[in-house]
Biopython code that builds the backbone (N, CA, C, O; Angstrom):
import numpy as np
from Bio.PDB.StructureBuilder import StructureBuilder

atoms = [
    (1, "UNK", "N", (11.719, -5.437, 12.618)),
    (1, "UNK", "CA", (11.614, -6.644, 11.830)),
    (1, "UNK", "C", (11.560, -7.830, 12.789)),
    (1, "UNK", "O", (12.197, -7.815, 13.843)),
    (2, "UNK", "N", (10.746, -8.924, 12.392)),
    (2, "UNK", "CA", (10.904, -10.250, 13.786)),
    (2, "UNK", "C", (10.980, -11.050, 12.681)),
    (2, "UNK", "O", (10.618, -10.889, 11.516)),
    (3, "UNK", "N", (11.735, -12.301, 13.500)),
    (3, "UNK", "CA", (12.311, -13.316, 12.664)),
    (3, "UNK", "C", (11.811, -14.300, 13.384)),
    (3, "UNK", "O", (11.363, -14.325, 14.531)),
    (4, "UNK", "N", (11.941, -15.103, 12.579)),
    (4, "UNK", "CA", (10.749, -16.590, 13.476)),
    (4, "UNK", "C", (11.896, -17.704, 12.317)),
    (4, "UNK", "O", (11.853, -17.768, 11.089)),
    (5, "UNK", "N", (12.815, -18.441, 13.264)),
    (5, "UNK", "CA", (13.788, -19.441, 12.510)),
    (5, "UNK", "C", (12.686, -20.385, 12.248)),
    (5, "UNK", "O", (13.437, -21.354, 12.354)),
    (6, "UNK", "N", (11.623, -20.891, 12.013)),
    (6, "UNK", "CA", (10.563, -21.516, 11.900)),
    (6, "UNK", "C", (10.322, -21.644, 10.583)),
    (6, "UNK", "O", (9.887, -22.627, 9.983)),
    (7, "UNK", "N", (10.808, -19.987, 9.938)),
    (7, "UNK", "CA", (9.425, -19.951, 9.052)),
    (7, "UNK", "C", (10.515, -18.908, 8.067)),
    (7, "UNK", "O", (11.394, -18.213, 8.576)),
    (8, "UNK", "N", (10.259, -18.974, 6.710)),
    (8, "UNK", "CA", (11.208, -18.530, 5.657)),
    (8, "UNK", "C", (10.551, -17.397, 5.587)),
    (8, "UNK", "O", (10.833, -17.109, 4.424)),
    (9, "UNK", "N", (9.834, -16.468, 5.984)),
    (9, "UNK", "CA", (8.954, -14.902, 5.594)),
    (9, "UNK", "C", (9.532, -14.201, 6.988)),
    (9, "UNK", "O", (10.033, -14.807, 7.935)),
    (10, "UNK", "N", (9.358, -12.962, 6.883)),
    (10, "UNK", "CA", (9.599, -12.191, 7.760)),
    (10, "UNK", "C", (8.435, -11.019, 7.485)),
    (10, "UNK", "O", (8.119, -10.614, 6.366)),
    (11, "UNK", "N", (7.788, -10.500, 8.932)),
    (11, "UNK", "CA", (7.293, -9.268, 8.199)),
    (11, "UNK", "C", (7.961, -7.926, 8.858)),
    (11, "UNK", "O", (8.771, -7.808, 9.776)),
    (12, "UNK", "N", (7.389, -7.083, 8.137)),
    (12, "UNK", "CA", (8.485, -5.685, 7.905)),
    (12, "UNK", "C", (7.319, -4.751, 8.329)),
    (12, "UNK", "O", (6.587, -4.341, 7.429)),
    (13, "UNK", "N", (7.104, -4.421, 9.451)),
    (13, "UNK", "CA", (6.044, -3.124, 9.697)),
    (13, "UNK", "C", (6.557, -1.566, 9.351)),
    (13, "UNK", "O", (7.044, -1.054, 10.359)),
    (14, "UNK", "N", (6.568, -0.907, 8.482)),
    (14, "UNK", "CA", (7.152, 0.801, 8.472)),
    (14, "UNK", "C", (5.914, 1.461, 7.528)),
    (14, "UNK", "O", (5.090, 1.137, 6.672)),
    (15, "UNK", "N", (6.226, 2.234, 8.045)),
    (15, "UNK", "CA", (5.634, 3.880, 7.182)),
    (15, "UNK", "C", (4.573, 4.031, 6.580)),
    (15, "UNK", "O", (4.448, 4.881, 5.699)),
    (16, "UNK", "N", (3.294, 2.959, 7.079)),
    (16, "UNK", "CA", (2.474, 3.249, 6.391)),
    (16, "UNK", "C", (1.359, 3.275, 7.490)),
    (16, "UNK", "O", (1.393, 2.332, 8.280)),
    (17, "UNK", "N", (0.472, 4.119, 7.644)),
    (17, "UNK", "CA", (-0.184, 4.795, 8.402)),
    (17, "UNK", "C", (-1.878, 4.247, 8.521)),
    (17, "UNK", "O", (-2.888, 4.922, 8.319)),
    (18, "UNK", "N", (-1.802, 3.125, 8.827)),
    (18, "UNK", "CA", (-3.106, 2.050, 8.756)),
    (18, "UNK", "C", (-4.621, 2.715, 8.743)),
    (18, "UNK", "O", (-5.604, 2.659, 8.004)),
    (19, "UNK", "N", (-4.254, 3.378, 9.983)),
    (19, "UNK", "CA", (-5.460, 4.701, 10.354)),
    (19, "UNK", "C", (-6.346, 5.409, 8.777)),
    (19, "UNK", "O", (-7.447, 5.553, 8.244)),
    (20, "UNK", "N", (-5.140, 5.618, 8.653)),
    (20, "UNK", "CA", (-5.489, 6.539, 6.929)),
    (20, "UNK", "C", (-5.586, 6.073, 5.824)),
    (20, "UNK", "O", (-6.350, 6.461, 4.940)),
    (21, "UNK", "N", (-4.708, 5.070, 5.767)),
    (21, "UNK", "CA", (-4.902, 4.125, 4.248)),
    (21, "UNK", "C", (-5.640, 2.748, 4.749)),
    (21, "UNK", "O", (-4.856, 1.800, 4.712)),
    (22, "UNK", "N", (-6.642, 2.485, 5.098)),
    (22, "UNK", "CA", (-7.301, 1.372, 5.686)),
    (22, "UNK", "C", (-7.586, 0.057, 4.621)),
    (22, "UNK", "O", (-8.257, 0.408, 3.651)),
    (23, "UNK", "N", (-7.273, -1.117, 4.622)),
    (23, "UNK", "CA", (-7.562, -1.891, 3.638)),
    (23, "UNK", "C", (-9.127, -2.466, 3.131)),
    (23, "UNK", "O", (-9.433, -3.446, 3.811)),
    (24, "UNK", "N", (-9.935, -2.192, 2.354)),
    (24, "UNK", "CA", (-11.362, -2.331, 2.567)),
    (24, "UNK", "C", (-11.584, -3.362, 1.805)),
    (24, "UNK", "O", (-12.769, -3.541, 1.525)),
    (25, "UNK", "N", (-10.650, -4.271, 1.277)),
    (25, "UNK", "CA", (-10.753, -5.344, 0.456)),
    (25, "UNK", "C", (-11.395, -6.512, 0.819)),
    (25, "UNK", "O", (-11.511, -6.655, 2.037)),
    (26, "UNK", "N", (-11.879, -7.451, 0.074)),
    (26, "UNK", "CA", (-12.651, -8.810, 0.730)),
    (26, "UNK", "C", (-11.611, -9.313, 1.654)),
    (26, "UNK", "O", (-10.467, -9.637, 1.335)),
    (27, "UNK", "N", (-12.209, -9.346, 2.999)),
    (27, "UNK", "CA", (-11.618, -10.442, 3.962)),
    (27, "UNK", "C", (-11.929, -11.936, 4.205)),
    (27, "UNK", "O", (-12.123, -12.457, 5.303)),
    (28, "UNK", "N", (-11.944, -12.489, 3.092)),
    (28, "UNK", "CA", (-11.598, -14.162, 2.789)),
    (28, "UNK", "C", (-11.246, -14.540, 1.485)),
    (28, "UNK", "O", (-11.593, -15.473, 0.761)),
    (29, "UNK", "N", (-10.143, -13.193, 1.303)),
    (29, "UNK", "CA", (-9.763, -13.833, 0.277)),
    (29, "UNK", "C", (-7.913, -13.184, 0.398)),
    (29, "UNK", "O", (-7.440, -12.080, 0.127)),
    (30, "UNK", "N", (-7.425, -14.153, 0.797)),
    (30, "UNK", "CA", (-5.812, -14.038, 1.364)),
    (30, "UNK", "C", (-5.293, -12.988, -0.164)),
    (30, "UNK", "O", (-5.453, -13.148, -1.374)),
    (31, "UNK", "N", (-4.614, -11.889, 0.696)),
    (31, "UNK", "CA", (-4.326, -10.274, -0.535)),
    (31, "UNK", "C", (-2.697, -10.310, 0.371)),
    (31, "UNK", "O", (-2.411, -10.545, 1.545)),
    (32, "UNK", "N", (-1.992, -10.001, -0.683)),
    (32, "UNK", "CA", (-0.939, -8.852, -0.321)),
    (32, "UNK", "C", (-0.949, -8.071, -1.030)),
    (32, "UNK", "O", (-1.389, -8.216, -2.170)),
    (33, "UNK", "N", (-0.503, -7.077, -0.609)),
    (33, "UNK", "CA", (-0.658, -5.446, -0.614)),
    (33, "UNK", "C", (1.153, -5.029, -0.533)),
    (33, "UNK", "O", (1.834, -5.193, 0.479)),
    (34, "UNK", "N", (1.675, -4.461, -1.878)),
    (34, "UNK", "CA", (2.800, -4.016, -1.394)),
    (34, "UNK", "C", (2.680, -2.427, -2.092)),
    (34, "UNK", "O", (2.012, -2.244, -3.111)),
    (35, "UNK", "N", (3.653, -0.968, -1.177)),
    (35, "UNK", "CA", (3.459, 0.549, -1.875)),
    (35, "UNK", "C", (4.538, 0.709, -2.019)),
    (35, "UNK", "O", (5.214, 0.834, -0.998)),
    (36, "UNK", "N", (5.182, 0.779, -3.296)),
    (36, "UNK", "CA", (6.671, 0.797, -3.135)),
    (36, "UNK", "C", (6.869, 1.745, -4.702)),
    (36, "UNK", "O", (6.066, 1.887, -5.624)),
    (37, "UNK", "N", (7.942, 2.157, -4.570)),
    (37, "UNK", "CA", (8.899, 2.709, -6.279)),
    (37, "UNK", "C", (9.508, 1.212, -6.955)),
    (37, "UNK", "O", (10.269, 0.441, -6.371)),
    (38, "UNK", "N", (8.920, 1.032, -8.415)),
    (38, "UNK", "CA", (9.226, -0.085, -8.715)),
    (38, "UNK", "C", (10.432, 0.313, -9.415)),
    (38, "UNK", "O", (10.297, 0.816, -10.531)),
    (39, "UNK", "N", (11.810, 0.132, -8.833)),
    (39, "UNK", "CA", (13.052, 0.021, -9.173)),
    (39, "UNK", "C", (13.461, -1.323, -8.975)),
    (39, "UNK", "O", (12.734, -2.039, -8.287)),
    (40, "UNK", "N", (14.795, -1.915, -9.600)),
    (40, "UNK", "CA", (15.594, -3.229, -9.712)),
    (40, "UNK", "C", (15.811, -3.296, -8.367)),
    (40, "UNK", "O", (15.340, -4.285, -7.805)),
    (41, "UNK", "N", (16.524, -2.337, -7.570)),
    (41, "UNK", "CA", (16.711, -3.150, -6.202)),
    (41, "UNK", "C", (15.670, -3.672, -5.484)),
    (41, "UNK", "O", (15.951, -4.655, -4.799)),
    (42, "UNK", "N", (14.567, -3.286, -5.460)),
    (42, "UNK", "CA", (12.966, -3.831, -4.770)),
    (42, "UNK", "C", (12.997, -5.122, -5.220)),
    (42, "UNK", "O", (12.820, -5.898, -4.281)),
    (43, "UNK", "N", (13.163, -5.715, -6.357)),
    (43, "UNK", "CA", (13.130, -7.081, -7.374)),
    (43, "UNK", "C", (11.570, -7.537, -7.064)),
    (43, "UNK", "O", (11.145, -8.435, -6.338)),
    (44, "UNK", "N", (10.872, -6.559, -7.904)),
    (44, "UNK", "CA", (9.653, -7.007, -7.379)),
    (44, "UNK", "C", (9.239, -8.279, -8.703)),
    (44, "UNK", "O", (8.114, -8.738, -8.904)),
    (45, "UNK", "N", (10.219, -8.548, -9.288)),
    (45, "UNK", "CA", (10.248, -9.824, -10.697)),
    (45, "UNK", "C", (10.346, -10.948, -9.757)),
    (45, "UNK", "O", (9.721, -11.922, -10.175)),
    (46, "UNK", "N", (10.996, -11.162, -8.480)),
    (46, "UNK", "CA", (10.670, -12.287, -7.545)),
    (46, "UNK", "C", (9.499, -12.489, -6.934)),
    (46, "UNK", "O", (8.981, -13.574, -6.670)),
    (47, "UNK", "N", (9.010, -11.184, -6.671)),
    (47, "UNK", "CA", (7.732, -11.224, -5.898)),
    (47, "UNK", "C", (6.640, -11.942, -6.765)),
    (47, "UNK", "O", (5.945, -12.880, -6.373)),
    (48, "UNK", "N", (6.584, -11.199, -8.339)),
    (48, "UNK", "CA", (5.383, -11.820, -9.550)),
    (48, "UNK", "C", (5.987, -13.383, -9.222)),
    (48, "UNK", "O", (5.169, -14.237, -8.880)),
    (49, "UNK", "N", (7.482, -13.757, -9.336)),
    (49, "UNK", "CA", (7.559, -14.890, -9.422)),
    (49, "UNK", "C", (6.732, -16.102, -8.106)),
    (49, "UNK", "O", (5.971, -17.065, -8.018)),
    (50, "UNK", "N", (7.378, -15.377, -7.487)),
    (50, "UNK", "CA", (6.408, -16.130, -6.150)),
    (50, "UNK", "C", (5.068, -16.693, -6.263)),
    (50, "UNK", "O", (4.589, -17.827, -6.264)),
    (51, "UNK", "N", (4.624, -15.473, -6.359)),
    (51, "UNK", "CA", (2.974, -15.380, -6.378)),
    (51, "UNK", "C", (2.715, -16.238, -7.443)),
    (51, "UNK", "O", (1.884, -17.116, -7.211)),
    (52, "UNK", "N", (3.287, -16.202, -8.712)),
    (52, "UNK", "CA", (2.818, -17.299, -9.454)),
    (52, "UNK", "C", (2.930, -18.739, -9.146)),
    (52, "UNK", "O", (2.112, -19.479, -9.693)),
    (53, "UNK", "N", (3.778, -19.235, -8.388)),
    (53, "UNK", "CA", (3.824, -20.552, -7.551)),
    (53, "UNK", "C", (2.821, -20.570, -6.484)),
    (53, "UNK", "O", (2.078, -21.537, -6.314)),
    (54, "UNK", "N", (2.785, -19.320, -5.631)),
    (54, "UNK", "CA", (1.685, -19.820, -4.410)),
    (54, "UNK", "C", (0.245, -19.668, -5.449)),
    (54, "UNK", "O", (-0.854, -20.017, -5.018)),
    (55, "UNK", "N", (0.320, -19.426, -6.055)),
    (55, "UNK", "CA", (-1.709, -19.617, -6.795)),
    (55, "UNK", "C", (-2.297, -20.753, -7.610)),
    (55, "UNK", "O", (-3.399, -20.977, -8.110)),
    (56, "UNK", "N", (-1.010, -21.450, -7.544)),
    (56, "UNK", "CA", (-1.332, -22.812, -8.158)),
    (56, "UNK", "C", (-1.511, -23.192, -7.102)),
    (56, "UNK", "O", (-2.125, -24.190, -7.481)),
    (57, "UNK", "N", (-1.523, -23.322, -5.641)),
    (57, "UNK", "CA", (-2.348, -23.989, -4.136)),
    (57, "UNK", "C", (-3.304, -22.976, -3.871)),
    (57, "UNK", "O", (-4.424, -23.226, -3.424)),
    (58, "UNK", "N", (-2.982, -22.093, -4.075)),
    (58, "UNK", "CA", (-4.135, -20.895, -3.607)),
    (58, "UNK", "C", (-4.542, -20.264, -4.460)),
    (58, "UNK", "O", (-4.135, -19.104, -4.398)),
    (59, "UNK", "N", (-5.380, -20.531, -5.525)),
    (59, "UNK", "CA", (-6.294, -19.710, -6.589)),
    (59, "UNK", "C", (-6.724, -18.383, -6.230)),
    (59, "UNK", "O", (-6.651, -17.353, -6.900)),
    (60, "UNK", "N", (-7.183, -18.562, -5.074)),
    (60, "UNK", "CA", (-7.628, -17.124, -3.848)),
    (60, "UNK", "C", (-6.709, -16.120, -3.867)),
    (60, "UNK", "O", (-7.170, -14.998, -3.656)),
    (61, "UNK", "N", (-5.703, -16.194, -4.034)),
    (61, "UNK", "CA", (-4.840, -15.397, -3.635)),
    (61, "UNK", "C", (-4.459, -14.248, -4.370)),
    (61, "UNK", "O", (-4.023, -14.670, -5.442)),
    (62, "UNK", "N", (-4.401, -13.060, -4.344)),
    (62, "UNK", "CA", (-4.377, -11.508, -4.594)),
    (62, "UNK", "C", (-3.043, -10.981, -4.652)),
    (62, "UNK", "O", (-2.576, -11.150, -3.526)),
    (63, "UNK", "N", (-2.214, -10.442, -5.370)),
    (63, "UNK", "CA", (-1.033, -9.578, -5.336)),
    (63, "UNK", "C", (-1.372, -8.384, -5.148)),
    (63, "UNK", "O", (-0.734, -9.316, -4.659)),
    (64, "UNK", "N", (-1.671, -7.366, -5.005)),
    (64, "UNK", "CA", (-1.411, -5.503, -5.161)),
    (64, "UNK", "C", (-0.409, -4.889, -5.397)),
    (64, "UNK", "O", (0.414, -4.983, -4.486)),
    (65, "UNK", "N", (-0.046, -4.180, -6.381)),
    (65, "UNK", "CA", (1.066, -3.562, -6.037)),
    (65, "UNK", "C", (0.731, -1.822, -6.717)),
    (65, "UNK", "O", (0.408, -1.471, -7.852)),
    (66, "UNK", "N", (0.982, -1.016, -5.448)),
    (66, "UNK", "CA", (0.794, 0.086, -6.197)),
    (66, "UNK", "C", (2.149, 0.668, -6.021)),
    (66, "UNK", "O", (2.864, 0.335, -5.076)),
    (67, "UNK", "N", (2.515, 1.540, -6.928)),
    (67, "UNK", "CA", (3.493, 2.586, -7.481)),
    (67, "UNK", "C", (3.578, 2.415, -8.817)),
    (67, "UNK", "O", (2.885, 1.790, -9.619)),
    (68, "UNK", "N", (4.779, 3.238, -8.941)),
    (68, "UNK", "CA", (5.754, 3.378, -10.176)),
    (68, "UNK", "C", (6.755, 3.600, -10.397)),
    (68, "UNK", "O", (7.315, 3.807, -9.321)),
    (69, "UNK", "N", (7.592, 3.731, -11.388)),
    (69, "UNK", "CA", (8.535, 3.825, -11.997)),
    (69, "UNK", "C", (9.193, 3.189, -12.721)),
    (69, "UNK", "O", (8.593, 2.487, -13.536)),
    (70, "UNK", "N", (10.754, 3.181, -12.713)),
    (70, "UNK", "CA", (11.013, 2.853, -14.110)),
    (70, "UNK", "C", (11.133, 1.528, -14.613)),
    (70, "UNK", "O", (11.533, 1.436, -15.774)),
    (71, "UNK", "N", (10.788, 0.137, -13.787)),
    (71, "UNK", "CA", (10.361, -1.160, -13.839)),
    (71, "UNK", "C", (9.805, -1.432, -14.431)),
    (71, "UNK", "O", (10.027, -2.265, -15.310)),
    (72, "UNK", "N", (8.211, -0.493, -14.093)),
    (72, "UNK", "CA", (6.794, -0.524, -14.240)),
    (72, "UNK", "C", (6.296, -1.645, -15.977)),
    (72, "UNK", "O", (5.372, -2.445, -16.118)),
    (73, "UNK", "N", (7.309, -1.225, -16.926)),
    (73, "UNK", "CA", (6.897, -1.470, -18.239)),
    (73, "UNK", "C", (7.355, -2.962, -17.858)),
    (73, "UNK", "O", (6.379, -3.704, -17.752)),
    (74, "UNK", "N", (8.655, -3.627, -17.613)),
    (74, "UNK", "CA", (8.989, -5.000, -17.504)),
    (74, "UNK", "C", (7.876, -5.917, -16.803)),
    (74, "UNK", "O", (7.429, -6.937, -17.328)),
    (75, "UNK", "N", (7.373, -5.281, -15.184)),
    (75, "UNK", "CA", (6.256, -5.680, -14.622)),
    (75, "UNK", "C", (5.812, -6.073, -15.051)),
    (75, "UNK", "O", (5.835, -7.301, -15.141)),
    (76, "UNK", "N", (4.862, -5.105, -15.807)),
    (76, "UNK", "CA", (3.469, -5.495, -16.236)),
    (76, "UNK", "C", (3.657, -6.601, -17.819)),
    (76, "UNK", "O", (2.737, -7.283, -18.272)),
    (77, "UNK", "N", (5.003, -6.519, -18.389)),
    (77, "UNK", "CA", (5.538, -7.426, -19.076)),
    (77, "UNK", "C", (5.251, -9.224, -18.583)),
    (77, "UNK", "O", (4.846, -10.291, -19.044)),
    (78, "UNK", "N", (5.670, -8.740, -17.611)),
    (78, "UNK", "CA", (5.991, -10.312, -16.876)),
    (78, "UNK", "C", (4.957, -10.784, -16.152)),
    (78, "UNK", "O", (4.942, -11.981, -15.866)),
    (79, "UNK", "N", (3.671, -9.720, -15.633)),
    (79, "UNK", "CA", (2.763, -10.206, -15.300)),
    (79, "UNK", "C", (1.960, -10.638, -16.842)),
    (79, "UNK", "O", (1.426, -11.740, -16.972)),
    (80, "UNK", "N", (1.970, -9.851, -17.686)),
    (80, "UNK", "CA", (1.505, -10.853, -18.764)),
    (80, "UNK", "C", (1.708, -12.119, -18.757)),
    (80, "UNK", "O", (0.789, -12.924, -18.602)),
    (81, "UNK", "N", (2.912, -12.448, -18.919)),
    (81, "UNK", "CA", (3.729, -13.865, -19.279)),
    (81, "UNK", "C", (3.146, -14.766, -18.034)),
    (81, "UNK", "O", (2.424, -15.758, -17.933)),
    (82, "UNK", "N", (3.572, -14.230, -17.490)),
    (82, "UNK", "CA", (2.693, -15.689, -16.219)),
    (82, "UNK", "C", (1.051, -15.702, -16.607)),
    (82, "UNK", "O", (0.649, -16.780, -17.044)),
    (83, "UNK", "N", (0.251, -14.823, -16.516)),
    (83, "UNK", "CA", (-0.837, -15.228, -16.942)),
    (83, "UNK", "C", (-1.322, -15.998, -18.052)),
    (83, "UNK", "O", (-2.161, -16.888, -17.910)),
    (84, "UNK", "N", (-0.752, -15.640, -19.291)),
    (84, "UNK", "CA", (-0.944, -16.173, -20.743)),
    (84, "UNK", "C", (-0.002, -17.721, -20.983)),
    (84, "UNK", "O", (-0.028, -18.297, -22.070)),
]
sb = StructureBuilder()
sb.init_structure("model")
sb.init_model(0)
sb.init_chain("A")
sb.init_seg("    ")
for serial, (resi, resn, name, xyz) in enumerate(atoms, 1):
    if name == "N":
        sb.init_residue(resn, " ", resi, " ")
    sb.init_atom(name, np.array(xyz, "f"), 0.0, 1.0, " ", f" {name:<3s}", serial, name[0])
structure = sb.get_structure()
C-alpha cells in the first residue's frame, strides 16, 4: 500500500493478475474497476456514494463493479436512487 500525506486516496495493488484479466475499455474516459464479494464490510454504499459526487465534475467518469453477493440487491437499489 503507498501513502502520499498529499493526497486523501491510496492505491492498493493485490491479486489480480493484469497479464490475464487485461482492461480493454476506452482509454479517455477515466473508469474504475473494482472485483470484489459485495458484503457490508467492503461498504461499497460509499463507493456508489462517491462516485455520485465525482460525476457531477466528471460526467466521463465510469464505476465497474463486478461480483456478488449478498449486498448485491441494496446496490443495485441505490444505484437506482442516485440515477433517478
Amino acid at each position: 500500500m503507498m501513502l502520499d500525506p498529499l493526497r486523501r486516496t491510496i492505491a492498493l495493488w493485490n491479486g489480480v493478475d493484469l497479464e490475464r484479466f487485461e482492461y480493454r475499455g476506452p482509454a479517455n474516459q477515466p473508469t474504475a474497476i473494482s472485483v470484489a464479494r459485495l458484503s457490508p464490510e467492503k461498504d461499497f454504499a460509499t463507493l456508489l456514494r462517491a462516485t455520485w459526487i465525482l460525476i457531477k465534475d466528471c460526467p466521463d467518469f465510469r464505476l465497474k463493479i463486478v461480483g456478488d453477493g449478498g449486498e448485491r440487491q441494496k446496490l443495485e437499489q441505490c444505484c437506482g436512487f442516485c440515477v433517478n
